[in-house]
N, C-alpha and C positions, 0 to 999 in steps of 0.2 A: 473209370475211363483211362487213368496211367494203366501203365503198364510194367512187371517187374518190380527190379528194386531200385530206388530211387540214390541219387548221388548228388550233396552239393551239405551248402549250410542252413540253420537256423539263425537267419542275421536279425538282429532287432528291427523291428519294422519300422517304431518312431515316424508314424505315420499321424505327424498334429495337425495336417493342414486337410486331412479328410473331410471335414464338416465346412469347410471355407469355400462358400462359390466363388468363382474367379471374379475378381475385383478389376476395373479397369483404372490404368493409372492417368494420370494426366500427360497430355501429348506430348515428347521429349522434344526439348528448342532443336537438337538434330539427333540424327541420326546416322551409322555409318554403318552402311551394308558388305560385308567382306562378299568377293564372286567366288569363292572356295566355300560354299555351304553344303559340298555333297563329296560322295566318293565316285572319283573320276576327275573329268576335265572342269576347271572352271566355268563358269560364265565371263561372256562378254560385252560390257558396256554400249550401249547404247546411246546413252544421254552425253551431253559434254555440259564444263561450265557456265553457269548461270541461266543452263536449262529450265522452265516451270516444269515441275510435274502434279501428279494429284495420285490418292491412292487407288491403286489399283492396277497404275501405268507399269507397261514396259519399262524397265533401268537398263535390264541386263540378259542377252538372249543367250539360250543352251550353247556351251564349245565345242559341242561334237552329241554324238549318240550317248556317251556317257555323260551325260551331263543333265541342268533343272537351268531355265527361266527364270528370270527375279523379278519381282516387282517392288513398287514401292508403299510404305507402310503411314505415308504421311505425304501432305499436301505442302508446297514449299518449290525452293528453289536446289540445284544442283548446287554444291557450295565448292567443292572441289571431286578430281580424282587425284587419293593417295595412295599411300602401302604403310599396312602396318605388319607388326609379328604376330602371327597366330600362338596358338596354343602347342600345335606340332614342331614351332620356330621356325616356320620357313614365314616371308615376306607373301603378303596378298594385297593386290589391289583392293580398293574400298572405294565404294562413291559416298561421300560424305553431302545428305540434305538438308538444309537447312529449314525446319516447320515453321509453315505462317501461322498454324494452332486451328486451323478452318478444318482440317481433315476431307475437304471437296471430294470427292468419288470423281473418278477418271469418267469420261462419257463413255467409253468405247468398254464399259465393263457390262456384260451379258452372255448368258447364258449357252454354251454353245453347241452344237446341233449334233448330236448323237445317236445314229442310227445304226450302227452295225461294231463288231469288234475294234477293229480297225480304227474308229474316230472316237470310239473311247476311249483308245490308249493313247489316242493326240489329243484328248480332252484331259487325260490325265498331265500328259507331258507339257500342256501349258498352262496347267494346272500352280504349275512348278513345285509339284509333293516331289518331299523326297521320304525317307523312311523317318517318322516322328520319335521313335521310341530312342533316338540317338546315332543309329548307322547310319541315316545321311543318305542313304543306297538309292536312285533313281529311281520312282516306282515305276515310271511307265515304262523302264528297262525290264525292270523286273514282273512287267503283266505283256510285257510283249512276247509270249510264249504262243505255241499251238493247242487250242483251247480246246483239243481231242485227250490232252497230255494231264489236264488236271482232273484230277478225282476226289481234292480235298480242299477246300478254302478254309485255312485257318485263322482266326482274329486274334492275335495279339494285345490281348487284355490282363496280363498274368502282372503287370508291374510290380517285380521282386524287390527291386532295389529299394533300402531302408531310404524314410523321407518324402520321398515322389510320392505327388496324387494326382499331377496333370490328366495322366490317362483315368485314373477314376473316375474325377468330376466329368470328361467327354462322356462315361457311361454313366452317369446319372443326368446327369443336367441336357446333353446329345444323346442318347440314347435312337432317339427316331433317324438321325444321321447315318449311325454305324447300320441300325439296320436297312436304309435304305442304300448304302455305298453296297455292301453284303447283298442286296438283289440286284444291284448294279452287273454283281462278282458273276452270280448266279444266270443273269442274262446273257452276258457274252461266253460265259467259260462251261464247260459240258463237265463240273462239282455232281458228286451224289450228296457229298456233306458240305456243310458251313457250321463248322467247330468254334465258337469264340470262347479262350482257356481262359479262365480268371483263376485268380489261388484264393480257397476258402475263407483268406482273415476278409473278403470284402462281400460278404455276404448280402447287402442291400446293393451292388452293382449286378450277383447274379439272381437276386430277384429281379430285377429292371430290366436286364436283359431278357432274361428266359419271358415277362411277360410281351414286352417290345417284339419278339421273335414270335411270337405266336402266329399261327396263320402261315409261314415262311417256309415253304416244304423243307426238308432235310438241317433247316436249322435246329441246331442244340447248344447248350452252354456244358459246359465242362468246365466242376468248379473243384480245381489241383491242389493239391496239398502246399500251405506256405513255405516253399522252400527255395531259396536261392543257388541258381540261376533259374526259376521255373521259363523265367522268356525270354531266354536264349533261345534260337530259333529253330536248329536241333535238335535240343531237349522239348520243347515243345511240340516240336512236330512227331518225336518218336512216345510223348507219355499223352498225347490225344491219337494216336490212329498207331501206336508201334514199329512205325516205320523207320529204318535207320539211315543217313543219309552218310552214305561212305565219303571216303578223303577222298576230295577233291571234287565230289560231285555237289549240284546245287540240288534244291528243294522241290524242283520240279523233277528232280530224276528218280525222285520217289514219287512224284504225283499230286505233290501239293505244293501250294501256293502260303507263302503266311504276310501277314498284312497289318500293322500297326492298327487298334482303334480308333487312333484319332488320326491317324494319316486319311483310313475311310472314312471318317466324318468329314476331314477337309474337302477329300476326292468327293464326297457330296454332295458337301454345299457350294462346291463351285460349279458341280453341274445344274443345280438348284437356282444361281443365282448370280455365274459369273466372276464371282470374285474368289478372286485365286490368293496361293498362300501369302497373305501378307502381317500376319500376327501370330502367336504362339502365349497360349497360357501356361505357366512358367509358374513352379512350385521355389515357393523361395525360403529356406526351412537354415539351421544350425545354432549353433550356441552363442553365434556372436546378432541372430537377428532379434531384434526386441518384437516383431510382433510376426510370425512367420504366417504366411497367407500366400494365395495361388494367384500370381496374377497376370492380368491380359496386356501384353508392349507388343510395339510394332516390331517386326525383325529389326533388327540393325542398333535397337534402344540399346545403349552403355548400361552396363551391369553399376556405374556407378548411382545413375542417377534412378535404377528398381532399388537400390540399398538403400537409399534415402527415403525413395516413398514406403517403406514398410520399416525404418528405422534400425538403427543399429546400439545393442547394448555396450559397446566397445568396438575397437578395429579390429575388424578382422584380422589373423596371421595366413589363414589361408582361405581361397575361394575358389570354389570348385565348378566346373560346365558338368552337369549330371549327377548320379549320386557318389556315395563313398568309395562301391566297389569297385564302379569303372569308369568314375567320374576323371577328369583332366583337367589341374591348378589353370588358373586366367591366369596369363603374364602381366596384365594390370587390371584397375578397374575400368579403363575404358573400352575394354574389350565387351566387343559389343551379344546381345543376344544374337544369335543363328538359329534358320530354321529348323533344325534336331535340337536346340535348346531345351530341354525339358525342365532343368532344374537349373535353381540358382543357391548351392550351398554355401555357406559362409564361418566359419570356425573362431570359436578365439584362440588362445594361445595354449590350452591343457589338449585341448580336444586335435589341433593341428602338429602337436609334438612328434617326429619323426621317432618312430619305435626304433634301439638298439639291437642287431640283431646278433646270435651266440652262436656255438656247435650245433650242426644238425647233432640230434640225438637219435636219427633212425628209427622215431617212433612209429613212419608212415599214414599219420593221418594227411598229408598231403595228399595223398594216395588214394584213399579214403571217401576222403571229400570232391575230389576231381568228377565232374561229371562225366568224365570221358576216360576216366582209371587211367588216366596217365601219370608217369612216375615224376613229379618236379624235381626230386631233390634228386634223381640220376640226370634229369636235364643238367640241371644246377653244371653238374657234375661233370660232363658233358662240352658244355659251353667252357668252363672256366679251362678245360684242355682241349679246346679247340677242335673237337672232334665231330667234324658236320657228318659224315656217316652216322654215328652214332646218333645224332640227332635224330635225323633222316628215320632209323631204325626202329627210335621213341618216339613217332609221330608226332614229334612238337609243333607242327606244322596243323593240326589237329585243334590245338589250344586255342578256346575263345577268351581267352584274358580275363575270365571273370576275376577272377581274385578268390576264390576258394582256398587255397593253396596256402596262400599267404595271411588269410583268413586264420585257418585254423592250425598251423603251425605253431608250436609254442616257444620254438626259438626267435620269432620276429622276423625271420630270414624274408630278404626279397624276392620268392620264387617266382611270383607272376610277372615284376618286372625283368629279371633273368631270361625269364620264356618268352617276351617278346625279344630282347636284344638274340636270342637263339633264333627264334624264327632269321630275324634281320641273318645271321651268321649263314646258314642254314638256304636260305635264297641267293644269296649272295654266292653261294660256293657251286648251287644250282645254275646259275649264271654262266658263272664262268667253264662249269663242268662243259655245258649246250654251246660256248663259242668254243670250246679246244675240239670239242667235237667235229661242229663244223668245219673249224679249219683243218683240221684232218681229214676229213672225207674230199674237201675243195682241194686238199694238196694229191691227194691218191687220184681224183678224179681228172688234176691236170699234167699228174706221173702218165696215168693207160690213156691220156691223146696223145702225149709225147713220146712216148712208147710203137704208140699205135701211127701215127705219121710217119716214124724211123721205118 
C-alpha cells in the first residue's frame, strides 16, 4: 500500500499500556476547562459564577468559524472564570467547576437530526471535535468541503509516537464507532475509498478493523510499516494513495480527507446519542509512573490529580501533553487535561535530562531521516544568520516538527526546535515583506491620482 522509499525513524515504541482498557477515574472535586482547546479562535463562555451545570451542558460557544463548543465534563456548580498560562505561555481564560460527584446528564443532551451534508457538518461542529490525535484542528472546518472534491477518506490509526495507546484501545474496544462515523464519511462525501492506516506493530487493531469493515464498500485497512512520523498527515496520505500535498496546499487539494480514529468514534457516538466531546481517554505512561494505564477524565481534570490516581514512583522532573517526539512540558501540574489530550507522560530525572549538544559533524543523517529531505542542519544555519530568503528557499515552512532531526542526530543539536523558531523568523519577514508591499503600491497608487488631477 506505501508507496516508494520511506523517510523517518525507528523510535522505540514502549507501548506498555496496550493491553490496559481505559479505566475510569474517580470524578475530580473540579475541574478547569481552558476555551483555547483547538487551533483558531477560542471559545466563549457562556455560564457565569455560581451557574449549576450538569454533563453534557453548554459552558462555552464556538469564537468564530474557526473555532469548537465546550461542554462540561461534570455535574456541579461554576466556581469561577480565571486565566491561567497555557503550555504555549500565553494567558487563557478557564471556567473553573466545582463536582457535586452525581455526574447528572444535562436534559437537553439528544441526538441530533441529520439528514443531508449540511447538518452533519453542524452535528459535527456541536459535536465540539476537534482533531483527537493532538492538532486541535476543527473537524467540522475541516469536513466543510465540496464533497464532489474528495475521493479518499483516510483514518488516522497509524499512532507512531513511542508510549500512546489512546488511539488503539478506540480500535479494539470502538471499533463499531469508527466504522460507523467512516459510513457516516461515506454517506455525505462522493470517497471511492476509506483507507484506515495502522503501522504493523498493532496487528490485533488490523485484524478488528479489517473484520469490523467487512460489508463497507470500498473500505480497506492499510497496515504501514512501524515507522515514525507514519501519521503525520502527509506522510499518510502520500504512503496510502501516493498522493503529494504540495506547500501550502491542504489535503483536499489532493482529494482526501484524513480523520483521527477516535475523533470518528466521538463524531459517532454523539450522533448516536447526543452527547458530545466531554471526556478523553488519556495514556498515562513514563519512568516516573508506578502503574502506567489508559485512563477515562473529564476534559478540564488537572494532570495532578490523573497522577495520583495511577501513582507515582517519584516526582516527576518533567511532564509532558503527548508523547516524546512532539509532546509539549505542562507548566505545572494543575494544567489541566484538553480535548487533543492524548497522553499524559511523566519522566523522573535520568530520563528528563536535557541532552548537550556539540559540532555538527556533517554527517547528514538529519537529512536522511527528514520525512520531507529537508536539510536542518543548513536551516540551523540559516536562521542563526538571519537569512529568511534562505529559509524561504529550504522550505522550512514545509516542516512538521516531528523531531526526526533531532532524533537522529548524533551531535544532540536542537534542529527541530531551531526549525520552528525559523518557521516563526521566516513568517514574520513574510509579513512584513506583504505590508512594505502594500504600502508601496497605496503610495504609487495616490502618486497617478495626483498626477492625474494636476
Amino acid at each position: 500500500m506505501f508507496k516508494g522509499k520511506l523517510h523517518g525513524i525507528h523510535a522505540p515504541h514502549r507501548k506498555n499500556t496496550v493491553e490496559c482498557a481505559p479505566t475510569r477515574m474517580p470524578v475530580p472535586a473540579t475541574i478547569v476547562v481552558p476555551m483555547s482547546m483547538n487551533i483558531g479562535a477560542p471559545a466563549k463562555p457562556v455560564v457565569k459564577v455560581n451557574d449549576t451545570v450538569k454533563v453534557g451542558q453548554l459552558i462555552a460557544e464556538a469564537g468564530g468559524f474557526m473555532s469548537a463548543p465546550i461542554y462540561s465534563g461534570v455535574s456541579g456548580k461554576v466556581k469561577r472564570l480565571d486565566e491561567i498560562v497555557g503550555s504555549n505561555g500565553r494567558f487563557d481564560t478557564v471556567i473553573v467547576i466545582e463536582s457535586d460527584g452525581e455526574q447528572a446528564v444535562w436534559e437537553g443532551v439528544k441526538p441530533p437530526v441529520v439528514t443531508d451534508k449540511a447538518s452533519f457538518v453542524e452535528a459535527v461542529r456541536q459535536c465540539g471535535c476537534v482533531g483527537l490525535g493532538g492538532a486541535g484542528f476543527p473537524t467540522s472546518v475541516k469536513l466543510n468541503v465540496d464533497p464532489d472534491r474528495v475521493h479518499a477518506i483516510i483514518i488516522n490509526g497509524a499512532e507512531c509516537e513511542p508510549y500512546i495507546t489512546s488511539d488503539t484501545r478506540t480500535m479494539i474496544d470502538n471499533a463499531d464507532d469508527v466504522i460507523y462515523g467512516a459510513q457516516l464519511l461515506q454517506k455525505y462525501y462522493t470517497a471511492d475509498r476509506i483507507v484506515i492506516g495502522i503501522e504493523d506493530n498493532k496487528p490485533q487493531c488490523v485484524k478488528i478493523m479489517e473484520e469490523a469493515g467487512k460489508g463497507v464498500p470500498g473500505f480497506e485497512v492499510a497496515a504501514l510499516p512501524a515507522l515514525y512520523p507514519q501519521g503525520g498527515e502527509k506522510v499518510l496520505i502520500y504512503n496510502t494513495t501516493g498522493e503529494v500535498v504540495p506547500e501550502g496546499k491542504l489535503p483536499i487539494d489532493v482529494g482526501a480527507i484524513v480523520i483521527n480514529c477516535t475523533t470518528l468514534a466521538v463524531i459517532a457516538k454523539y450522533i448516536r446519542t447526543g452527547m458530545p466531546l466531554v471526556e478523553k481517554v488519556v495514556t498515562v505512561d513514563g519512568s516516573a509512573i508506578q502503574n502506567p494505564q489508559n485512563v477515562i477524565a473529564p476534559v478540564g481534570t488537572p494532570i495532578q490529580d490523573i497522577l495520583n490516581f495511577v501513582g507515582l514512583k517519584c516526582e516527576p522532573k518533567k511532564v509532558l501533553y503527548g508523547g516524546p517526539m512532539m509532546g509539549i512540558s505542562v507548566p505545572s501540574l494543575e494544567a489541566p487535561i484538553m480535548k487533543n489530550t492524548n497522553a499524559v507522560l511523566a519522566f523522573d530525572e535520568k530520563d528528563a535530562e536535557d541532552p548537550v549538544p556539540s559540532a555538527c559533524i556533517r554527517c547528514g543523517r538529519c537529512v536522511a531521516h527528514c520525512p520531507f529531505n529537508l536539510m536542518p542542519a543548513a536551516i540551523e544555519s540559516a536562521y542563526n544568520n538571519k537569512e529568511p530568503e534562505t529559509l524561504k528557499a529550504l522550505k522550512v515552512n514545509l516542516c512538521m516538527e516531528c523531531g526526526c532531526c533531532s532524533f537522529s542526530c548524533p551531535a544532540r543539536r536542537p534542529l527541530v526546535q531551531v526549525n520552528k523558531l525559523a518557521k516563526a523568523m521566516l513568517n514574520k519577514y513574510n509579513a512584513e515583506q506583504k505590508e512594505a508591499a502594500e504600502k508601496k503600491k497605496a503610495k504609487e497608487e495616490a502618486a497617478a491620482k495626483e498626477k492625474e488631477a494636476v
